[in-house]
Structure formats: structure tokens, C-alpha cells
C-alpha positions in Angstrom: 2.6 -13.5 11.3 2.7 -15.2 8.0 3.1 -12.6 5.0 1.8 -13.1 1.1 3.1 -10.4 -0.8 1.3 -10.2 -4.2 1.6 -8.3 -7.6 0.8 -8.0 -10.6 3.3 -5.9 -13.2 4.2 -6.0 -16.8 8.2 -5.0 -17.0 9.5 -6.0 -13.3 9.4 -2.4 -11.5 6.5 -3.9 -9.4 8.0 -7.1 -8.5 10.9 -5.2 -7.4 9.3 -3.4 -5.0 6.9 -6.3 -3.7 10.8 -7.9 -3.4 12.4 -5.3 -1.1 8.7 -4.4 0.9 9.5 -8.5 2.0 12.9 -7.8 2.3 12.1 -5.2 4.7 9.7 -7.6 6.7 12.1 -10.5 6.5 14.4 -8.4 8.8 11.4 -8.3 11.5 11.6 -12.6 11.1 8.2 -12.2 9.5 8.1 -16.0 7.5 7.5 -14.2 4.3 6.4 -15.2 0.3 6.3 -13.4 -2.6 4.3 -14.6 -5.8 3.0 -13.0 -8.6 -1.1 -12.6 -8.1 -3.3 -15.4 -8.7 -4.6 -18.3 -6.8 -1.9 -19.5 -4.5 -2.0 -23.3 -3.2 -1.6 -21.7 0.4 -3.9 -19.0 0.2 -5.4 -20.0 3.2 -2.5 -20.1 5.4 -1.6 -16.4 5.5 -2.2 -13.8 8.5 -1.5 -10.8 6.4 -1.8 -9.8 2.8 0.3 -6.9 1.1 -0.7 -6.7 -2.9 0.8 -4.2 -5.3 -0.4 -3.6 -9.2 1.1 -1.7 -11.5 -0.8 1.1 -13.1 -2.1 0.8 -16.8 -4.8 3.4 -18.5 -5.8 4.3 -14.5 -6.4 1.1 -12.7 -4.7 -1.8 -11.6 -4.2 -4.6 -13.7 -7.3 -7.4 -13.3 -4.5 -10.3 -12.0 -3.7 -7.8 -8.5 -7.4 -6.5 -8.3 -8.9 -10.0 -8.6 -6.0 -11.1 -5.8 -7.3 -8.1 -3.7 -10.7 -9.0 -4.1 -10.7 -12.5 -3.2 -8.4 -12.2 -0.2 -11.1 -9.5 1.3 -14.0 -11.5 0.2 -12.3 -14.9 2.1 -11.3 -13.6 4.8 -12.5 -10.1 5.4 -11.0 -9.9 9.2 -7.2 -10.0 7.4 -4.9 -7.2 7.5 -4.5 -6.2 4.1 -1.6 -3.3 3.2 -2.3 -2.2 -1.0 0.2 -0.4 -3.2 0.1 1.1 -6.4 3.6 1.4 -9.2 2.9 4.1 -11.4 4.9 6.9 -13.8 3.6 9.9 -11.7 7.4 11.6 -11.5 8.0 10.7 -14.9 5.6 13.0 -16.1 4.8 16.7 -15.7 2.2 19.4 -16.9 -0.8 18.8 -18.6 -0.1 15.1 -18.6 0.9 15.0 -14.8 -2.3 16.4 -14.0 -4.4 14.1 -16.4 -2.7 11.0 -14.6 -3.2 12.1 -11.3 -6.9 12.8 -12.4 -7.4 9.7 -14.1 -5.5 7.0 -12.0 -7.6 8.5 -9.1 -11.3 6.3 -9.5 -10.9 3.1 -10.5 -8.5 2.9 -7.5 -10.0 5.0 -5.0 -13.2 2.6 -5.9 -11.2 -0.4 -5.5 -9.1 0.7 -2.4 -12.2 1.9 -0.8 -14.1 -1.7 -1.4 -11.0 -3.5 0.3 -10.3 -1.1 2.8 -6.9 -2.1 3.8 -4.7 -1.3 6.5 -2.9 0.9 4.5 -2.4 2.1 0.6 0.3 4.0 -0.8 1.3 4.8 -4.4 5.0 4.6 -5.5 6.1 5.7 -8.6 8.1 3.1 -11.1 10.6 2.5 -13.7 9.6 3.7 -17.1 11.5 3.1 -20.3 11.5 3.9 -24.1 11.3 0.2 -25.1 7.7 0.3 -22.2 6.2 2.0 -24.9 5.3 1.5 -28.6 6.4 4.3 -30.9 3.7 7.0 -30.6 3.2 6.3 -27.0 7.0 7.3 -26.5 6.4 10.3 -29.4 3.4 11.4 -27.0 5.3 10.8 -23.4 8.2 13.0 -25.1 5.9 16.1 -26.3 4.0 15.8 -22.7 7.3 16.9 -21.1 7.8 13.1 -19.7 11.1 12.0 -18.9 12.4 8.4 -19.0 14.3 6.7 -15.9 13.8 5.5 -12.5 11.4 7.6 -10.4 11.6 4.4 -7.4 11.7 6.1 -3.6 13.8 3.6 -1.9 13.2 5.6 1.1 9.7 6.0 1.2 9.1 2.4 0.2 11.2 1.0 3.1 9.4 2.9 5.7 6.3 1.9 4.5 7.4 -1.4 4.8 9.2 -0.8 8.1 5.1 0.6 8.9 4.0 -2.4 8.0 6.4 -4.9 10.4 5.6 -2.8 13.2 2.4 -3.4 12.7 2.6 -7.1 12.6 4.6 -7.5 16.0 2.5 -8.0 19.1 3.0 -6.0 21.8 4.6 -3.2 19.7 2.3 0.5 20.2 1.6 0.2 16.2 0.2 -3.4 15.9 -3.2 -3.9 15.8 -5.5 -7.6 16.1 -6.7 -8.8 12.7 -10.1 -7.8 13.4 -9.2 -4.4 14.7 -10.4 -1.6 12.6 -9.1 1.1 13.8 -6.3 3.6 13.1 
């Protein structure tokens, strides 16, 4: 199967991941393309669809939802996979729980209108320069801490999910119009 692996991102944490999820299904000899979201010229000619957004103010960024959107709406029968780059381990407390509470509806909504094959949230690089001064004054007094909160791990066996999924005859892969599991 044919693999698009979209994204949409502002400082390259996102991108990196889309990179190493089609690393991942590269070694499986899935024929494999990575773009940033928008319209793509061969749109049309993938099988399968894996989209990631960065997370701004709650919700994806409008480039990876729009991607999400039009894919589902073209060709609804397409195995779609859906990931989300966050700062959830950067930050703890009060502002942990206000990001999990807030980053929670606009992409449950949005994840729930796809309805991929799978979603999973990662958390992302964050960095001093990522934010304007108060917004680093604020992340600071919220208890947030600055670095690279990327699980390698968890991110390859999703992907490693994923491939096994696209493989016929393997006792994870399912038909393009199969539903279930």
C-alpha cells in the first residue's frame, strides 16, 4: 500500500515525527511520501493516509485539519491513522491539567468526524525561543520545563501498528472498507 504522511507544524518537532512514523513504514517496503499538508498533485493515488498537526491554543492547526478533512470527505473508505504533537510533558499542575482539558474538544470533535484507524497524541519539542516573552515568563511560573518530551519508543510502535496493519495476510490488517477493530 501507497502511504501519504501529512503534517502541519510550526518549529519542525512534527515533521520529525511524520519523518521517522515513514521511516518506520519504509522498513515494511511500504512506497512511502511525506509532505507538509495541503493539496498534493497525487492525492488521489494513495491507499492510506497518516496526518499529524501540531497543537496550538487546543486544536490542530487549519493546514492538517483541512488535509484530514478532505481525504475523509474524497474517499471516506481510506484507512486514515491521525496524530497529535503537543507540550503535555513539558508542563505540570494547574497548567497540565488546563492543557489536557482544553486540547481535549476541538480534537476529540475532529478525530471523532474522521474516525480514523487510529489516533494517538505524542508530546513535542518545546523551546524558549517557541515562545514570545511572557509566554515563556507564564510557561516558567506554571512549573513548565523546556526540552524534548519526544517518545521514540512509543512513536515507533505506533508506527510498527500501523505497517502491520497495511500488510495482507498479516492477523492486524484490515481491508480499506473494514471498520472494525
Amino acid at each position: 500500500m501507497s502511504v501519504l504522511i501529512s503534517y502541519a507544524g510550526e518549529h519542525g518537532s512534527t515533521q520529525e515525527v511524520a519523518e521517522r512514523i515513514a521511516a518506520r513504514l519504509a522498513l515494511r517496503d511500504h512506497p512511502i511520501e511525506v509532505l507538509p499538508a495541503g493539496p498534493s498533485p497525487s492525492e488521489q493515488g494513495w491507499t492510506a493516509v497518516v496526518i499529524g498537526s501540531a497543537v496550538h491554543n487546543g486544536a490542530w492547526l487549519p493546514a492538517a485539519a483541512e488535509c484530514a478533512r478532505r481525504h475523509h470527505d474524497g474517499r471516506p473508505d481510506m484507512p486514515i491513522w491521525m496524530f497529535s504533537v503537543g507540550m503535555l510533558d513539558a508542563l505540570r499542575g494547574p497548567l497540565r491539567r488546563l492543557a489536557e482539558r482544553g486540547e481535549q474538544q476541538p480534537i476529540a470533535r475532529l478525530v471523532e468526524s474522521i474516525g480514523p484507524r487510529g489516533y494517538r497524541r505524542f508530546s513535542g519539542v518545546i523551546l524558549p525561543e517557541h515562545l514570545g516573552r511572557l509566554g515563556r515568563l507564564l510557561f516558567r511560573a506554571g512549573g513548565g520545563h523546556f526540552g524534548d518530551y519526544r517518545d521514540w519508543r512509543a512513536i515507533d510502535a505506533w508506527a510498527d501498528d500501523i505497517a502491520d496493519t497495511l500488510i495482507p495476510g498479516h492477523p492486524r490488517h484490515r481491508s480499506p472498507g473494514d471498520a472494525s477493530g
